[in-house]
C-alpha positions as CSV (number, residue, x, y, z in Angstrom):
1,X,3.0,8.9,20.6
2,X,1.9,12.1,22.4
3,X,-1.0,10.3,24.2
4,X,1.1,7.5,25.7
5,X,3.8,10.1,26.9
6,X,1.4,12.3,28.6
7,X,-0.3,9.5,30.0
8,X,2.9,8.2,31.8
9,X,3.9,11.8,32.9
10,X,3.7,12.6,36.5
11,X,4.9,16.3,36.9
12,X,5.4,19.1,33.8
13,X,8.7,20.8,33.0
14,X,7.6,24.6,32.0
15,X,9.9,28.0,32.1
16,X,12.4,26.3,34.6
17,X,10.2,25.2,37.4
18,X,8.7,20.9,37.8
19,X,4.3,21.4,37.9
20,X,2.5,18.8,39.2
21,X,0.5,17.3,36.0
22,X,-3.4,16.9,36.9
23,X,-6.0,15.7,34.7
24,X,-7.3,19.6,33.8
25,X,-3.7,19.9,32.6
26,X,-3.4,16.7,30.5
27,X,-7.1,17.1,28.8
28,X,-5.3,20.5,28.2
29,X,-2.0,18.8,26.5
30,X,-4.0,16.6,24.8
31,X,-5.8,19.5,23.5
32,X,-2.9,21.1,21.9
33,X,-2.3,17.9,20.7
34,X,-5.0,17.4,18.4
35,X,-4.8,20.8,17.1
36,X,-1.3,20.3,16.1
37,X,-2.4,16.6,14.6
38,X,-5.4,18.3,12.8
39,X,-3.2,20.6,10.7
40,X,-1.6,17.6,9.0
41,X,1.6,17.4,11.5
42,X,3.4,14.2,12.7
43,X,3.5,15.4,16.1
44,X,6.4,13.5,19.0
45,X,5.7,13.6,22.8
46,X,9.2,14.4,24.8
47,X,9.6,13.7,28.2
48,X,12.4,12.6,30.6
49,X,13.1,11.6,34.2
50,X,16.5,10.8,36.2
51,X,16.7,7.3,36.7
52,X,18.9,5.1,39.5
53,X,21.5,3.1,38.0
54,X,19.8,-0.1,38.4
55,X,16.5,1.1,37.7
56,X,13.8,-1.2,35.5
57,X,12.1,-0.4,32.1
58,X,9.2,-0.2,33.8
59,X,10.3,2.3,36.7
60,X,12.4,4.0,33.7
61,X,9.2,4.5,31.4
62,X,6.8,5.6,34.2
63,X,6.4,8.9,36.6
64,X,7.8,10.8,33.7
65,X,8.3,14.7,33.6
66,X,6.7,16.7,30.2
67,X,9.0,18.5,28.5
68,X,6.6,19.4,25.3
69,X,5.6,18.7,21.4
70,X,7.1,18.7,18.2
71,X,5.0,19.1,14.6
72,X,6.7,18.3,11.7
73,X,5.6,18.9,8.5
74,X,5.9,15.7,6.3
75,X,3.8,16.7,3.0
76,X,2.7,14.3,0.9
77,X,4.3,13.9,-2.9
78,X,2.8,16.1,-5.9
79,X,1.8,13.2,-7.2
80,X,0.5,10.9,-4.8
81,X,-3.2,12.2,-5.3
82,X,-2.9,11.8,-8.9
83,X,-1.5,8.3,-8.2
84,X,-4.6,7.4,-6.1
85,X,-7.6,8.6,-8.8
86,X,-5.3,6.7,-11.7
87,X,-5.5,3.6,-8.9
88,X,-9.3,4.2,-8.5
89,X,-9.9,4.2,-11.8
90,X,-7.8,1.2,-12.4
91,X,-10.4,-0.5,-9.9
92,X,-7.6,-0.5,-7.4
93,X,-8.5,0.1,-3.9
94,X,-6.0,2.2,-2.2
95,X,-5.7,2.1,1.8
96,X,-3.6,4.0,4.1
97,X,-1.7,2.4,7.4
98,X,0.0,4.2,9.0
99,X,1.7,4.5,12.6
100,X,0.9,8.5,13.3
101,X,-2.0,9.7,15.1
102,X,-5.6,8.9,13.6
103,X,-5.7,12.7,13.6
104,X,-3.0,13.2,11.0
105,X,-4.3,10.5,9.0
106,X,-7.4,11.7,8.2
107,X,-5.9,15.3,7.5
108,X,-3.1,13.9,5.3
109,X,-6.1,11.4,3.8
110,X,-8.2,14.5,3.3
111,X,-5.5,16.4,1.5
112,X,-4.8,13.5,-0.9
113,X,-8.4,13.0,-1.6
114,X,-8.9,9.9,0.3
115,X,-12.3,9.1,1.5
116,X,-13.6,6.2,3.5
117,X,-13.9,5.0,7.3
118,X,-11.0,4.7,9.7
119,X,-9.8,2.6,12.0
120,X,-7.3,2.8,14.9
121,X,-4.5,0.3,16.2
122,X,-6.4,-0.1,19.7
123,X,-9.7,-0.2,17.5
124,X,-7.9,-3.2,15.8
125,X,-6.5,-4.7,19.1
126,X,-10.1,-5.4,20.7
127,X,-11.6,-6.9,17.0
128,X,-11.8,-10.7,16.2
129,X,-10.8,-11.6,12.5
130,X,-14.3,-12.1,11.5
131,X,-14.9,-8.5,12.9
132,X,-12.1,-7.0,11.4
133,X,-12.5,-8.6,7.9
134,X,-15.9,-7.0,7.9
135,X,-14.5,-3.9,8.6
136,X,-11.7,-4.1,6.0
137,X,-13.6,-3.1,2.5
138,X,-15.2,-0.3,4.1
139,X,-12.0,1.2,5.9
140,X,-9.1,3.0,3.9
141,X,-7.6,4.7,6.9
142,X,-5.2,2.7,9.2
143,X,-3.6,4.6,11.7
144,X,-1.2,3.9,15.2
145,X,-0.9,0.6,13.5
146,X,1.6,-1.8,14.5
147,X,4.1,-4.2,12.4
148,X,1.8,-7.0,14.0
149,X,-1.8,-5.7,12.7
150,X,-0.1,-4.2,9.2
151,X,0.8,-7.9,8.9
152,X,-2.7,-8.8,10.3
153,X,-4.1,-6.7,7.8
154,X,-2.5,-8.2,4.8
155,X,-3.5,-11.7,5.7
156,X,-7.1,-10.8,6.5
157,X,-7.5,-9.3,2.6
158,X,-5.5,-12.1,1.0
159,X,-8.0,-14.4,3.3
160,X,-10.9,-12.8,1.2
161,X,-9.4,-13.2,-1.7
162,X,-7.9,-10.0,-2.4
163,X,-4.9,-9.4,-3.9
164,X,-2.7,-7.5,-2.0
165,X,0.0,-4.9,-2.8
166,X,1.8,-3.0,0.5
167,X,4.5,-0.4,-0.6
168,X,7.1,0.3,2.4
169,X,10.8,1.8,3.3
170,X,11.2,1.2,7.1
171,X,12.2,-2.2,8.6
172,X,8.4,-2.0,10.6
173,X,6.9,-2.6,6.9
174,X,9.1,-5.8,6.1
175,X,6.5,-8.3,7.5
176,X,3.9,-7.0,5.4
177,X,5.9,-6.5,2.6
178,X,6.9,-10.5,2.6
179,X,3.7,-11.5,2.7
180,X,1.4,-9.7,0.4
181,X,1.3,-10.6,-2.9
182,X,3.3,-7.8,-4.1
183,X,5.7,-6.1,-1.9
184,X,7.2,-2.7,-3.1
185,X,10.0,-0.9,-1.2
186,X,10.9,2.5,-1.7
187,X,14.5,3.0,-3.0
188,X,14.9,5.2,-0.7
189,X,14.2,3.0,2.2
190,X,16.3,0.4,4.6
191,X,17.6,-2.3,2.9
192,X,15.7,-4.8,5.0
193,X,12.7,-3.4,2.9
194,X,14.0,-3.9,-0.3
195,X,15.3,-7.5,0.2
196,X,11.2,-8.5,2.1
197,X,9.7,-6.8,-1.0
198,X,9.6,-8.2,-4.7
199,X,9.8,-5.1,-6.3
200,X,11.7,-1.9,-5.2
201,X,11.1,1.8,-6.6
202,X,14.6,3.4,-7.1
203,X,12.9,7.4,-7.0
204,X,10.7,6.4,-4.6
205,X,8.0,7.9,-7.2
206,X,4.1,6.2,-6.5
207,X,3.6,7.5,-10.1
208,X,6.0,4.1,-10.8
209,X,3.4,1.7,-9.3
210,X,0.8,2.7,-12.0
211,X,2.7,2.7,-15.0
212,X,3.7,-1.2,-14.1
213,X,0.0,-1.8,-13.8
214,X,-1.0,-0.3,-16.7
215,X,1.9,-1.7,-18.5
216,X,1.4,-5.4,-17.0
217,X,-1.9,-5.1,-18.1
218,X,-1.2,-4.4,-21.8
219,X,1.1,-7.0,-22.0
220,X,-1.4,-9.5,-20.4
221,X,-4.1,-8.6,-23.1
222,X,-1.1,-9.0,-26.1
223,X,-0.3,-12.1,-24.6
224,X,-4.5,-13.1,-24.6
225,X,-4.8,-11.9,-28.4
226,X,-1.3,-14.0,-29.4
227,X,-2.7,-16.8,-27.5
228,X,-6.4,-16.2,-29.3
229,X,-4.4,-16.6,-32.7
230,X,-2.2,-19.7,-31.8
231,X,-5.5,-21.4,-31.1
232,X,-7.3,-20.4,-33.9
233,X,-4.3,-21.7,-35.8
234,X,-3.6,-24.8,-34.6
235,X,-7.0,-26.2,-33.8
236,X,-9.3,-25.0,-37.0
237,X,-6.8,-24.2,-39.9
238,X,-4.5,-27.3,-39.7
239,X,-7.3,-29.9,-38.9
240,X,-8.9,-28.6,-41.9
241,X,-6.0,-28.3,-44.0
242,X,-5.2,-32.1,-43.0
243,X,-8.7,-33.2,-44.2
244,X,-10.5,-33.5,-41.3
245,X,-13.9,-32.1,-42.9
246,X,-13.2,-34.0,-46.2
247,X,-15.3,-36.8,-45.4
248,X,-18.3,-35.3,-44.0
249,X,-18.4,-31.7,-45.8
250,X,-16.0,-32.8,-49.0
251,X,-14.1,-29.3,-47.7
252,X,-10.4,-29.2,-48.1
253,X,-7.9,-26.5,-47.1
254,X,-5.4,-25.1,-49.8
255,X,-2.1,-25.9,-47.4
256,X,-1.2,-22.2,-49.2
257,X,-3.8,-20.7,-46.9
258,X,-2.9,-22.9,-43.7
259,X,0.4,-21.4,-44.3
260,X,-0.7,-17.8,-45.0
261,X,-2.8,-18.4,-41.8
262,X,0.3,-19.4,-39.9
263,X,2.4,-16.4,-41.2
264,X,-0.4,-13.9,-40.5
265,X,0.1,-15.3,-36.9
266,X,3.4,-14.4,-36.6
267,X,3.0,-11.3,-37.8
268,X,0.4,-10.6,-35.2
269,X,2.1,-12.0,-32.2
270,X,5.4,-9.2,-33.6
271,X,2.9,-6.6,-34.4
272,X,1.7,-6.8,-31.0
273,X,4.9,-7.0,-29.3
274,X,5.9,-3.9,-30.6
275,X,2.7,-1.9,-30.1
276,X,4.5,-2.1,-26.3
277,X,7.1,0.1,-27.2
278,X,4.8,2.9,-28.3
279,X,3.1,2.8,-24.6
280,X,2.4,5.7,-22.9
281,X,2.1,5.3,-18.9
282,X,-1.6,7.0,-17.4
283,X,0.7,9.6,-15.6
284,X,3.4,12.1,-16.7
């Protein structure tokens, strides 16, 4: 992270020759920074400094000398902002957590089409769970967010009821991705994401995640309208075909039509079954 690097740096490394880094010169860096960050970039910090053979992690990570940035360019997929207004309209709400800079976020978020508060890691750090759950419903935008708070996260929204899908590919989402209520890994990911997750995407294509909602949804409703019938079957049809209305009402079911009744069922619950094969997902 740029702003933890520069913040540990002691002296600059520029055309050949060590500069002493003063506060004028790190708001400067910082600067740079965030215009980098703004334009969408994942953007790395590099420093170094010569270290004695039995030095400490803490002597090794302090004092350090600033060698520079690098922006890469890390679009998102074609499809992702299709994937999100298919989500939205699905009455899926659809949050971003992520460990680059809050700056990037929100100009990836912006390019996607993803509107809503944010919140930072250190924003996160200082918040009680009661403050942070009221903050959750409101926020969509996550970012220099830890293993720790994406796990934090996820337990805060299942706390209030949500249920809770995290997609993932590195080994920093596998916490989060065991304990949501759906984990997808991307194929394309470590395997220690596949094997935390319950689901894995083999192209790594978001456009996947919809098409099994929309078709886990249409077999949930064929399973509601089989069910619907198997009731109407077995608790009208053969009580009346058995006579149970022939004392009060003198009304007694032809066995024929109990039957007929019966078969029309089956034929429903088939009819239905196949209607599946002819769906089409919400995306191309």
């Amino acid at each position: 992270a740029p702003e933890v690097i520069i913040e540990r740096c002691k002296h600059e490394f520029l055309e050949g020759k060590y500069y002493r880094l003063n506060e004028k010169r790190k708001e400067e860096l910082l600067k740079v920074y965030a215009e980098l960050a703004e334009q969408g970039l994942r953007v790395l910090g590099f420093a170094f400094k010569k270290v004695k053979e039995k030095a400490t992690q803490k002597d090794a990570e302090n004092d350090l000398v600033f060698v520079g940035f690098q922006g890469m360019l890390d679009p998102p997929r074609p499809e992702v902002k299709e994937a999100i207004r298919v989500c939205k309209e699905a009455g899926i709400n659809v949050k971003m957590i992520t460990g680059d800079s809050l700056l990037t976020a929100k100009a990836v978020a912006k390019e996607i089409e993803l509107t809503g508060e944010s919140l930072s890691g250190n924003e996160i750090e200082n918040m009680s769970d009661e403050e942070l759950k009221a903050k959750l419903k409101e926020t969509t935008i996550f970012a220099r967010i830890s293993p720790q708070q994406k796990l934090r996260i996820v337990t805060l929204l299942k706390e209030q009821g949500e249920i809770v899908a995290v997609t993932g590919d590195g080994i920093n989402d596998a916490p989060a991705l065991a304990q949501a209520d759906v984990g997808i890994a991307i194929g394309t990911g470590t395997d220690v994401a596949m094997e935390s997750s319950d689901i894995t995407l083999i192209g790594g294509d978001l456009r996947g995640i919809v098409t099994a909602i929309a078709l886990s949804k249409a077999t949930i409703r064929n399973i509601k309208q089989n069910l619907f019938w198997a009731f109407a079957y077995n608790t009208i049809l053969i009580p009346v075909a058995a006579g149970i209305l022939f004392p009060f009402f003198g009304i007694l079911l032809n066995p024929i039509f109990a039957a007929g009744a019966m078969a029309f069922s089956s034929v429903t619950v088939v009819s239905n079954a196949l209607r599946l094969k002819r769906f089409k997902p919400p995306m191309g």
